[in-house]
C-alpha positions as CSV (number, residue, x, y, z in Angstrom):
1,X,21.8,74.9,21.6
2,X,25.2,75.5,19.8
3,X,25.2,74.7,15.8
4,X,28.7,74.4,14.2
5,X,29.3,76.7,11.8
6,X,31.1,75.1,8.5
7,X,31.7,77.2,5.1
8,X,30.5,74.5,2.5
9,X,27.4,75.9,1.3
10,X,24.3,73.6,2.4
11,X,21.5,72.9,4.5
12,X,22.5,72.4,8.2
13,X,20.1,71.7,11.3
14,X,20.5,71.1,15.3
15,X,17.9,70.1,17.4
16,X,16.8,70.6,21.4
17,X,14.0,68.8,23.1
18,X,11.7,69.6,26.5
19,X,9.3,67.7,28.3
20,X,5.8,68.9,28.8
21,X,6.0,69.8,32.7
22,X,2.4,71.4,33.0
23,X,0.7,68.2,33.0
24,X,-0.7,66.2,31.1
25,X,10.0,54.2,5.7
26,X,11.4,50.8,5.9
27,X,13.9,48.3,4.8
28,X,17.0,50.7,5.0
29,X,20.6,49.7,6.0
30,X,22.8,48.7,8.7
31,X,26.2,48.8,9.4
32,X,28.1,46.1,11.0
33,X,31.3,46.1,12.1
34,X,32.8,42.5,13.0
35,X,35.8,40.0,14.1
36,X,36.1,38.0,10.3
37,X,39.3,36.2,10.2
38,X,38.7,35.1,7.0
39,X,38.1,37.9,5.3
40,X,39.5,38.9,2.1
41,X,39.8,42.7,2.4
42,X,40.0,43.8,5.8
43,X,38.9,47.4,6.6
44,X,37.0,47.8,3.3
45,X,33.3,48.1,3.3
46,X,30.9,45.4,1.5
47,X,27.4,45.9,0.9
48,X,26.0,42.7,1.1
49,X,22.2,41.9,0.4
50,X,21.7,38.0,0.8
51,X,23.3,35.3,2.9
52,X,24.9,33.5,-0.1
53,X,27.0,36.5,-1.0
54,X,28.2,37.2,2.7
55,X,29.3,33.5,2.5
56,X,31.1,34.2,-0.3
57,X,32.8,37.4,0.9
58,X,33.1,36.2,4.7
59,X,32.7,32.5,4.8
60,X,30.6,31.0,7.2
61,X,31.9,32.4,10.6
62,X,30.1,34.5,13.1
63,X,29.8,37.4,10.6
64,X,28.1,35.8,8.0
65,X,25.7,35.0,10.6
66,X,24.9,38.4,11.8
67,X,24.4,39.3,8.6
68,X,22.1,36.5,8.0
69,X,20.5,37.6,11.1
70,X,20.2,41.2,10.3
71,X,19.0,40.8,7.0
72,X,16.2,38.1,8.1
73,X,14.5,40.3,10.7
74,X,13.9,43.1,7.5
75,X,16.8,45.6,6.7
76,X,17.5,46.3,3.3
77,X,21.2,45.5,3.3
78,X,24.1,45.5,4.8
79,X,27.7,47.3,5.0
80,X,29.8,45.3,7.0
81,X,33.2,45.6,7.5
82,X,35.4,42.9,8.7
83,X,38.1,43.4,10.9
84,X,41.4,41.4,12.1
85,X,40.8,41.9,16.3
86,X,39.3,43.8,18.6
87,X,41.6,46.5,17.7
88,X,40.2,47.0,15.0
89,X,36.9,48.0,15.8
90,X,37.5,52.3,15.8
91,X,38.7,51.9,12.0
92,X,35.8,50.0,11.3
93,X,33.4,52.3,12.6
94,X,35.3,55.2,10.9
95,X,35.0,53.3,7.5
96,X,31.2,53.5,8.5
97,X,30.5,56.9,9.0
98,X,31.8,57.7,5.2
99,X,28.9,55.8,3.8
100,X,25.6,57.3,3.4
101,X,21.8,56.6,4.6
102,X,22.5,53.9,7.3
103,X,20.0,54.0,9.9
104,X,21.6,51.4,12.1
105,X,25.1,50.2,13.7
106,X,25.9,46.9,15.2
107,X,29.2,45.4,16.5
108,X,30.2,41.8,17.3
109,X,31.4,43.1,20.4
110,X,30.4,43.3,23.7
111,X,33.0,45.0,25.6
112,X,31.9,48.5,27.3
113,X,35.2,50.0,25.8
114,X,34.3,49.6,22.3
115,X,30.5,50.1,22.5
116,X,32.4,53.7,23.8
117,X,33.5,53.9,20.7
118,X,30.8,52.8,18.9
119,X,28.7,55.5,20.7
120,X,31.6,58.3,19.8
121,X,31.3,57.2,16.3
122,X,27.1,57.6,15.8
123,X,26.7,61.0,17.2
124,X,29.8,61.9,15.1
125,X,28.4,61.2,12.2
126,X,24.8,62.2,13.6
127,X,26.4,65.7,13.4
128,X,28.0,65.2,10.3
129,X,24.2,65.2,8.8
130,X,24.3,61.5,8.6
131,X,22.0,60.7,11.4
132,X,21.9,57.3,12.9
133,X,22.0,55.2,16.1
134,X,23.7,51.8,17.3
135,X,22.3,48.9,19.0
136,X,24.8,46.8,21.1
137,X,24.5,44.0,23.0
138,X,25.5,43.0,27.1
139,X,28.0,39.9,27.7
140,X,26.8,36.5,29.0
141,X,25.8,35.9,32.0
142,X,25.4,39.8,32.9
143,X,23.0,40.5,35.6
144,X,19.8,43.2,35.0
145,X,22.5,45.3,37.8
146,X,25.1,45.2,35.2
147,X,23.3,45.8,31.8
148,X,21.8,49.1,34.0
149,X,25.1,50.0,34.7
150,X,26.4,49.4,31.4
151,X,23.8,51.1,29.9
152,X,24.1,54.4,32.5
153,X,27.5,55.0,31.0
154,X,26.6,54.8,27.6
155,X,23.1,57.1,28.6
156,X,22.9,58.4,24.5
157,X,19.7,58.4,22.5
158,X,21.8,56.8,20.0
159,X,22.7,53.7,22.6
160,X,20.2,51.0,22.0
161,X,21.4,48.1,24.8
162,X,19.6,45.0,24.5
163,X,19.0,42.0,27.0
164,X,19.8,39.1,27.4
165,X,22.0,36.9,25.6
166,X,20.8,34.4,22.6
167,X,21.5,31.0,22.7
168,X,22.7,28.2,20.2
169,X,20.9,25.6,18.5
170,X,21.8,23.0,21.5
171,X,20.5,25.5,24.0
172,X,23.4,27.1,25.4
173,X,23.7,30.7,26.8
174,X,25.6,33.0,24.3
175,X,26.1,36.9,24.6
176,X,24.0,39.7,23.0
177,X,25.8,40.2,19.7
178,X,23.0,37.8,17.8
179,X,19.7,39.8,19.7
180,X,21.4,43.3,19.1
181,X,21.8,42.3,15.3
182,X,18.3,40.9,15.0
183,X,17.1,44.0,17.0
184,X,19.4,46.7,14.8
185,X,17.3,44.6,11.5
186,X,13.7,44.7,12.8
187,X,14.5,48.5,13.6
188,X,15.9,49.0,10.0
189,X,12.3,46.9,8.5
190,X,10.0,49.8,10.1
191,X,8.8,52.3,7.7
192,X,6.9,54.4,10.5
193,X,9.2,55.8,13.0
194,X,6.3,56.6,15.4
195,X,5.0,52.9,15.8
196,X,7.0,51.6,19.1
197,X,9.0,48.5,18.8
198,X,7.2,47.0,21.4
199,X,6.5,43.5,20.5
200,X,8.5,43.4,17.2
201,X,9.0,39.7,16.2
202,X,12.5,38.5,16.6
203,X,13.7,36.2,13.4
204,X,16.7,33.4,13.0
205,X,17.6,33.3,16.7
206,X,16.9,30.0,18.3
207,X,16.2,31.4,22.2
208,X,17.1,33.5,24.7
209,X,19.6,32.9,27.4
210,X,17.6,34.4,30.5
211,X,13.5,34.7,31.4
212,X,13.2,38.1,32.9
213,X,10.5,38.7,35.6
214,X,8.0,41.6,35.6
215,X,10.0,43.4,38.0
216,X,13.2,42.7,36.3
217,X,11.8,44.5,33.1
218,X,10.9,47.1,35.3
219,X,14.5,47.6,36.4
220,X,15.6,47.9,33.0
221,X,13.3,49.9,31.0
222,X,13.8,52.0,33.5
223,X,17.6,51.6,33.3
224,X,17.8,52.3,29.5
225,X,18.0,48.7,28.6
226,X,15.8,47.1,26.0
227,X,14.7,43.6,27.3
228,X,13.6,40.9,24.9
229,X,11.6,38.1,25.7
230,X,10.2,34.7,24.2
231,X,7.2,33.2,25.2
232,X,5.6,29.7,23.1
233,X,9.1,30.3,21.2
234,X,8.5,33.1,19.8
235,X,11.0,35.8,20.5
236,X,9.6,39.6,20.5
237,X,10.7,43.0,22.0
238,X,9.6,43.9,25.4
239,X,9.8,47.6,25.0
240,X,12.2,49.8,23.1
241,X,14.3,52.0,24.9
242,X,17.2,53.8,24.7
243,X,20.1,54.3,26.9
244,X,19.6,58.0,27.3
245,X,17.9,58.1,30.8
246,X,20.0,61.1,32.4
247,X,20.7,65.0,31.5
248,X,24.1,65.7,33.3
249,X,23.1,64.2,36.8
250,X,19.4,64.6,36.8
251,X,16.7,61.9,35.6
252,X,15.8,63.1,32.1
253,X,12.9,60.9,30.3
254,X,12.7,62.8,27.5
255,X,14.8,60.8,25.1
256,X,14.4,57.2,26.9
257,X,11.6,56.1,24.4
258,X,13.6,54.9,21.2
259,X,10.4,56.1,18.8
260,X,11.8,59.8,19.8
261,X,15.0,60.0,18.4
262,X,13.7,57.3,15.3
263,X,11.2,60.6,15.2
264,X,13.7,63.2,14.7
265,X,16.3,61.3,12.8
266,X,13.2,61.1,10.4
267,X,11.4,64.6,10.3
268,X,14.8,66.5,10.2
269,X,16.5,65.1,7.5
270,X,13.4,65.4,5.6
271,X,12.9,68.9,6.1
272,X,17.1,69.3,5.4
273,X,16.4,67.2,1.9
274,X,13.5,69.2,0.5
275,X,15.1,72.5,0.8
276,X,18.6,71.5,-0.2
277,X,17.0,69.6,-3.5
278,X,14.9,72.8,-4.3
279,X,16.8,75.5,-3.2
280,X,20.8,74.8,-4.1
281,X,21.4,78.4,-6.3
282,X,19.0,80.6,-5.0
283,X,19.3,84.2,-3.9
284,X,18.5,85.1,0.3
285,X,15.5,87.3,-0.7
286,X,12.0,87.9,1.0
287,X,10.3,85.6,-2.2
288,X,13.2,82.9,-1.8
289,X,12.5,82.9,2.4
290,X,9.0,82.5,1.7
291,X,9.3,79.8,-0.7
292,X,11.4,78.2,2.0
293,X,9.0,78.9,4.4
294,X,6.4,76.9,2.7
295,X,8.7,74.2,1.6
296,X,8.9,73.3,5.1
297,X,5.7,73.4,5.9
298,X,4.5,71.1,2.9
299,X,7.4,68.6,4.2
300,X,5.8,69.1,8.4
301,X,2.4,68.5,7.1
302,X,3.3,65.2,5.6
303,X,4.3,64.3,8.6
304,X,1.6,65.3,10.8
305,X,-0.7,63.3,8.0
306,X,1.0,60.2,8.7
307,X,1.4,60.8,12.8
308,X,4.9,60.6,12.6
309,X,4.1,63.8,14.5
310,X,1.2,65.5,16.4
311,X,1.6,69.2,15.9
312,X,4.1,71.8,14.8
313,X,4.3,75.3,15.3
314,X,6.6,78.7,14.8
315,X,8.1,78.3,11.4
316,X,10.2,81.0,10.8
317,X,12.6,82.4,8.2
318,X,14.8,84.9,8.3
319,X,18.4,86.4,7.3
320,X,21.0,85.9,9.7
321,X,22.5,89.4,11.1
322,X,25.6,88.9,10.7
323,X,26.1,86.8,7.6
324,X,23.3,88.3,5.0
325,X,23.9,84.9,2.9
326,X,22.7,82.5,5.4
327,X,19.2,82.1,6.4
328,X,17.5,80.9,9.3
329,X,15.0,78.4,9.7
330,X,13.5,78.2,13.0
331,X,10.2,75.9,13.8
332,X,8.9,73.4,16.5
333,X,7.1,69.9,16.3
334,X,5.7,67.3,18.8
335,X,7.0,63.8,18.5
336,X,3.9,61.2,18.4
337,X,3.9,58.9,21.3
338,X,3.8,55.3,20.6
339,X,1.2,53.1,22.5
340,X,2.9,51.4,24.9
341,X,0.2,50.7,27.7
342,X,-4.0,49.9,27.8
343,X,-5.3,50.1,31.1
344,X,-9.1,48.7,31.6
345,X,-11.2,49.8,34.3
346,X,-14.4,47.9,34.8
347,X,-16.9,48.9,36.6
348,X,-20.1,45.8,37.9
349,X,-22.8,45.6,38.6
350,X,-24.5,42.7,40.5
């Protein structure tokens, strides 16, 4: 695990995972970035927090809409960012990762080359302390083959691919930009990182494009793709999953469940707050360390309270050898596991 090492004073972290091999806060924000030709101010970022003022600032395109449907499956608000073309899109992810506490991208694109960017652009600001991931959405008409393929490229616990395609109000296919928005809001609505997304309600879409078979959503949960399904019209969230299904070339299921990295993105940042708002001008001494020491503690045992995690363990603090005016925090923690499964066994007697 390699940290980079920057001179502004503050509180940094990194994070490494494992698998066990022995055995057995809501409405925040999402960033969009979208194609709005009739956009005032191209480039800039608006924070919009109804549909009558993105109509205002966007008119009533394709934009507008995502926002509408972003904002009707929970999130907070939104910071969209309209651009001219397709080109477009790395500036408006760039103009993105400047603005604070957004816990979800989206794009009105579908192409793999700028979800590539997309991707670039959340673990760049992931590791700029401004943790977040992206949720994108596959072209119409793509088979469960092609979504796992697309999704095995992007393999990032930051990728969130989702399937199928929406359709309109007179029934016809259109891509995924519409479910990956309404996905990125209901994601944005949960204030416990820990519950699964598994059957999430899906608002303001009128259908889906494609009916997946059992065996189908087999294929891709296990290929990092999220499926969503609607049965009686209502439209839910198979299972939540992220793209991240490798480690170099081996099969690595550690970060596929999209709870994990919701997990981290929540206990770390925590931990970084408390100590940076309590301990900004302080001297590296044994009483400071120790204060520090119990600071994160307090912050891990809120956690565990709420079963945003199971256990923690090996908090330590110390001075860094070779720079006496850094210090070293050092600790461990269990993700909870959301319930994903309930299998019955019954046993009769006649």
């Amino acid at each position: 695990m390699k940290m980079t090492v920057h001179e502004r004073p503050g509180v940094y972290s990194a994070y490494s995972s494992s698998t066990v091999v022995n055995g057995g806060g809501g409405r925040k924000a999402v960033g969009l970035a979208a194609v709005c030709e009739t956009a005032q101010e191209m480039g800039k970022v608006q924070v919009v927090t109804s549909f009558e003022q993105a109509a205002a600032l966007f008119g009533t395109g394709e934009m507008t809409e995502l926002i509408r449907i972003i904002l009707r499956n929970g999130a907070g608000s939104v910071a969209a960012v309209p651009i001219a073309d397709g080109a477009g899109y790395a500036g408006g992810f760039e103009a993105l990762e400047k603005v604070e506490n957004l816990a979800v991208l989206v794009c009105g694109s579908t192409q793999a080359e700028v979800h590539t960017v997309l991707r670039t652009s959340v673990e760049r600001s992931s590791q700029a302390r401004r943790e977040r991931i992206a949720v994108a959405g596959g072209g119409a008409g793509e088979t469960v083959a092609q979504l796992i393929a697309r999704a095995r490229e992007l393999n990032s616990e930051r990728m969130v691919l989702v399937a199928p395609g929406s359709t309109d109000g007179a029934g016809e296919a259109l891509d995924g930009v519409r479910l990956a928005a309404a996905v990125a809001g209901a994601i944005a609505a949960e204030s416990d990182p820990a519950l699964p997304l598994s059957g999430a309600a899906l608002y303001g879409l009128y259908g889906v494009s494609e009916d997946y078979n059992d065996n189908e959503i087999d294929l891709l949960v296990q290929g990092g793709v999220t499926p969503v399904e609607s049965v009686g019209g209502a439209i839910s969230v198979v299972r939540g999953v992220t793209t991240r299904t490798k480690t170099g070339q081996e099969e690595d299921l550690t970060w596929r469940e999209l709870s994990t990295i919701l997990i981290v993105d929540d206990v770390i940042p925590a931990v970084r707050g408390a100590l940076r708002s309590r301990f900004q001008r302080s001297k590296n001494t044994e009483q400071s360390r120790g204060a520090i020491r119990s600071q994160v503690i307090l912050t891990l045992e809120n956690k565990l309270s709420r079963e945003i995690i199971t256990g923690y363990d090996g908090v330590r603090v110390s001075v860094d050898p070779e720079r006496p005016s850094v210090c070293l925090v050092d600790f461990s923690f269990t993700v909870a596991h959301g319930l994903n499964q309930i299998w019955l066994t019954a046993h009769i007697t006649i």
